[in-house]
Structure formats: C-alpha cells, structure tokens
N, CA, C and O atoms as a MOPAC input file, in Angstrom:
PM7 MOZYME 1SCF
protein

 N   -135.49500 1    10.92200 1  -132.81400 1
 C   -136.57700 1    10.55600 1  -133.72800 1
 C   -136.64600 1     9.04000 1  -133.88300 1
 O   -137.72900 1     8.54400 1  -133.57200 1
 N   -135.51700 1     8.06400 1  -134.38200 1
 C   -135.46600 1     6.75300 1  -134.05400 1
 C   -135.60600 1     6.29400 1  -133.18000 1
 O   -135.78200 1     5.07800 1  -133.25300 1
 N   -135.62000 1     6.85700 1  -131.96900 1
 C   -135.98700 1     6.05600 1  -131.01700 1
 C   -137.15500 1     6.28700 1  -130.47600 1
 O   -137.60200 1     5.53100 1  -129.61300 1
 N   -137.95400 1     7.59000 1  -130.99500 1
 C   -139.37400 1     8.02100 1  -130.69800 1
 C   -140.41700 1     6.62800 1  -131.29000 1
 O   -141.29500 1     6.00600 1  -130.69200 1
 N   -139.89900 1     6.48600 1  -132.66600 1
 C   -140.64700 1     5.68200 1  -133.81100 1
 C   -140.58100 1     4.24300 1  -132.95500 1
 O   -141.60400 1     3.63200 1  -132.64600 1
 N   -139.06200 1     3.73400 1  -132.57500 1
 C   -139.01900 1     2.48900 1  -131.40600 1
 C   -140.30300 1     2.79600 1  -130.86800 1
 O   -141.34800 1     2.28500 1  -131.27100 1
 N   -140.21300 1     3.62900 1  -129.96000 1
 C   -141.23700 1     3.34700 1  -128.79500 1
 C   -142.61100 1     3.12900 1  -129.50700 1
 O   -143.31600 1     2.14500 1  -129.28300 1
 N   -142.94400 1     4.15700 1  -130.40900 1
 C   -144.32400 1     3.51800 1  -131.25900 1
 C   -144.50100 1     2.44600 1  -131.72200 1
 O   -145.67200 1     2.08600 1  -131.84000 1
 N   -143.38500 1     1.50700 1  -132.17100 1
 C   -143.64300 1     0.31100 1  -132.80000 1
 C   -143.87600 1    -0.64500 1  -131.69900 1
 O   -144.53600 1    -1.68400 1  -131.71900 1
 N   -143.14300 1    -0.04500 1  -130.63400 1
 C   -143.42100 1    -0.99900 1  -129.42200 1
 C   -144.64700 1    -1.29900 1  -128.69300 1
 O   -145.08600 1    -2.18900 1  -127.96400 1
 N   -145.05300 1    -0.08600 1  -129.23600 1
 C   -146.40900 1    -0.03900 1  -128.20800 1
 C   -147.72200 1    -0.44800 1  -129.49400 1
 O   -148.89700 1    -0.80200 1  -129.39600 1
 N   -147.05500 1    -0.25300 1  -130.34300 1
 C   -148.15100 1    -0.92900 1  -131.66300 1
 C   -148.29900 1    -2.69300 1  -131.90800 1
 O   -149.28300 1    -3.30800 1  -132.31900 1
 N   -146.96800 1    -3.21700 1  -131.50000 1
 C   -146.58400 1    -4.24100 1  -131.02200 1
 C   -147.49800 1    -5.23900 1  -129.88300 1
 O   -147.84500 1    -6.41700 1  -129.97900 1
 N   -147.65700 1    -4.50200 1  -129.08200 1
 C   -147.94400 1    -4.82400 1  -127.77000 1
 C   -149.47100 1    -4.85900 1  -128.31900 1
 O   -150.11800 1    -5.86600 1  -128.03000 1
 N   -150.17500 1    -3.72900 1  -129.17600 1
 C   -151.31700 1    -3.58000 1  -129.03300 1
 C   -151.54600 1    -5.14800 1  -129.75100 1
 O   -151.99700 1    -6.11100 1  -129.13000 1
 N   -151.15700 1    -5.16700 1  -131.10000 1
 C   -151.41400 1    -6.42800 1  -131.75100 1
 C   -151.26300 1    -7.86000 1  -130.96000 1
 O   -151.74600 1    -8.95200 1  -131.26000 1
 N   -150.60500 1    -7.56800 1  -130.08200 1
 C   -150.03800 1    -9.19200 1  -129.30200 1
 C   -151.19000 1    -9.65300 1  -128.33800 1
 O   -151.66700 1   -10.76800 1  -128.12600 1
 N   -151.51300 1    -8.23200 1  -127.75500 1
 C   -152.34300 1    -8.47100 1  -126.31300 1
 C   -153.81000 1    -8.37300 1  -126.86100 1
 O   -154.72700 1    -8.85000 1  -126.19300 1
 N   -154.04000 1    -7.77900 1  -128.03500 1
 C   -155.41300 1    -7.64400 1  -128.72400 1
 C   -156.31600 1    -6.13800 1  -127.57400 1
 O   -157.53300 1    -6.02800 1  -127.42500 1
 N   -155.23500 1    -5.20700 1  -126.95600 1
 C   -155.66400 1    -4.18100 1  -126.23200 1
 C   -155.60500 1    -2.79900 1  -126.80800 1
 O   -154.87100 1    -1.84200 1  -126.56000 1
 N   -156.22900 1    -2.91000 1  -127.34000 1
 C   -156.36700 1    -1.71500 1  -128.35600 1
 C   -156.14900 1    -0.14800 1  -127.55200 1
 O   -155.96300 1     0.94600 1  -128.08500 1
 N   -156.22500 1    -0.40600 1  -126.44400 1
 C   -156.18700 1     1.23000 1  -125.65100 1
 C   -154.37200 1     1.53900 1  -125.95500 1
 O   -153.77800 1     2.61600 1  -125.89200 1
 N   -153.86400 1     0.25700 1  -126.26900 1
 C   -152.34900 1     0.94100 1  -126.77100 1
 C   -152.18700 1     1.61100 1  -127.95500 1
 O   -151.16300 1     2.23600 1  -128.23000 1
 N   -153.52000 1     1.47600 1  -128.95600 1
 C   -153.13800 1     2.30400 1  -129.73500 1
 C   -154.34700 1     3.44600 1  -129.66400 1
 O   -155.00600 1     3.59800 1  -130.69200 1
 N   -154.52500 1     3.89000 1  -129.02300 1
 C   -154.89500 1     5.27600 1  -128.03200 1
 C   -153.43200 1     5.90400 1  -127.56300 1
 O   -153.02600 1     6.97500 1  -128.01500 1
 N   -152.95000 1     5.38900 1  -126.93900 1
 C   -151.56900 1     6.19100 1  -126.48900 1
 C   -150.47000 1     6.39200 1  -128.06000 1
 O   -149.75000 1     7.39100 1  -128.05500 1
 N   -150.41100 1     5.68300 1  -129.00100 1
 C   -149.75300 1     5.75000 1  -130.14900 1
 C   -149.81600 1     7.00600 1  -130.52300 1
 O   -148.86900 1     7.77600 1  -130.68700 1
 N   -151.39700 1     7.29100 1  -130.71000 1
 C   -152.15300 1     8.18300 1  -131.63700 1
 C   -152.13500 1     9.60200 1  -130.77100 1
 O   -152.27800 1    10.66400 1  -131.37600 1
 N   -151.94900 1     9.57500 1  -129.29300 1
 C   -151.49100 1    10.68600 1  -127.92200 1
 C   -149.86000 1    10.66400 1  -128.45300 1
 O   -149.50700 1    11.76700 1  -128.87000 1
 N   -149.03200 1     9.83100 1  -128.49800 1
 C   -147.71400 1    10.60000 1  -128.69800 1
 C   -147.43300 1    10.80600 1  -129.86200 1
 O   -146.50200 1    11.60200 1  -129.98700 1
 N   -147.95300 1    10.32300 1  -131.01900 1
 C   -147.77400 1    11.00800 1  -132.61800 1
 C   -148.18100 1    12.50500 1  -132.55700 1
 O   -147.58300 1    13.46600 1  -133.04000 1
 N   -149.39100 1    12.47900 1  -131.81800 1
 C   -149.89500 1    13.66300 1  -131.80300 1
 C   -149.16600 1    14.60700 1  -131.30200 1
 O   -148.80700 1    15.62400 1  -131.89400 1
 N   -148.88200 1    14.24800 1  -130.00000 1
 C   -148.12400 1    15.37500 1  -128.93700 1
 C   -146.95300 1    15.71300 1  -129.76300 1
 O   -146.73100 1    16.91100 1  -129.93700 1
 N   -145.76300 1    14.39500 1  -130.57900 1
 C   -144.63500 1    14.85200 1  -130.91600 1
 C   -144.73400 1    15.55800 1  -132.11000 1
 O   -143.66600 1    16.08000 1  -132.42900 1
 N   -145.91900 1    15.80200 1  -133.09300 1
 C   -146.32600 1    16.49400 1  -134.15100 1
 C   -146.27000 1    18.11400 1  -133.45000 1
 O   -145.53600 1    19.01800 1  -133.85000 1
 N   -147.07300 1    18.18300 1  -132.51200 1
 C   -146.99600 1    19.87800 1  -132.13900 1
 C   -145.98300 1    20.62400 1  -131.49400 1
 O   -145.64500 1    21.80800 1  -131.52100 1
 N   -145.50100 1    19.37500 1  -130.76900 1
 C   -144.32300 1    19.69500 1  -130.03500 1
 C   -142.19900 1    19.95400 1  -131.47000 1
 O   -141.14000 1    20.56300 1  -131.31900 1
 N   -142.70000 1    19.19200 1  -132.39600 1
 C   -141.74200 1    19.41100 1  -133.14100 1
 C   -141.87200 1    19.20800 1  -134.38800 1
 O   -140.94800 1    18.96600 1  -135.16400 1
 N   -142.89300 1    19.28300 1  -134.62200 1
 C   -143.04800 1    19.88900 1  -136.44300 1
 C   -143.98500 1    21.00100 1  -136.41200 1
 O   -144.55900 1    21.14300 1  -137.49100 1
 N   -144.34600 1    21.90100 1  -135.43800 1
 C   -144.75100 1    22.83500 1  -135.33900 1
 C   -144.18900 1    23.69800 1  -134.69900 1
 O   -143.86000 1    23.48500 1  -133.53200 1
 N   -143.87500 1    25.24900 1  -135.51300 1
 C   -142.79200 1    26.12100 1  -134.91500 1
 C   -144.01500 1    27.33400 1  -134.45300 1
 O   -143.67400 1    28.36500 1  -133.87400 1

C-alpha cells in the first residue's frame, strides 16, 4: 500500500513538474484499478 501511494505521488509529481496532465489520467487508472482490485471483495 505504501509503496502503491509512492508511485501515485510520483506520477502526480511528474504531472505538476512537466505541466502533462495525461499523468494524471494514469493516477486516476491506478486509484481506480487498485480500488476494485482490493477494496472490493
């Protein structure tokens, strides 16, 4: 889980630095994916 949240900040990171917003398109794809995949039984 800590290191899931790493990778999001990283890539939230990146979005703010580079001003490429399609990184936070992929943020909002793995919050999502790891929501169904493990907070949904």
């Amino acid at each position: 889980m800590r290191g899931f949240l790493g990778f999001l900040g990283f890539l939230g990171f990146n979005a703010f630095r580079t001003g490429d917003y399609s990184w936070l398109l992929w943020f909002l794809w793995f919050a999502w994916l790891y929501y169904f995949k493990h907070l949904r039984r």
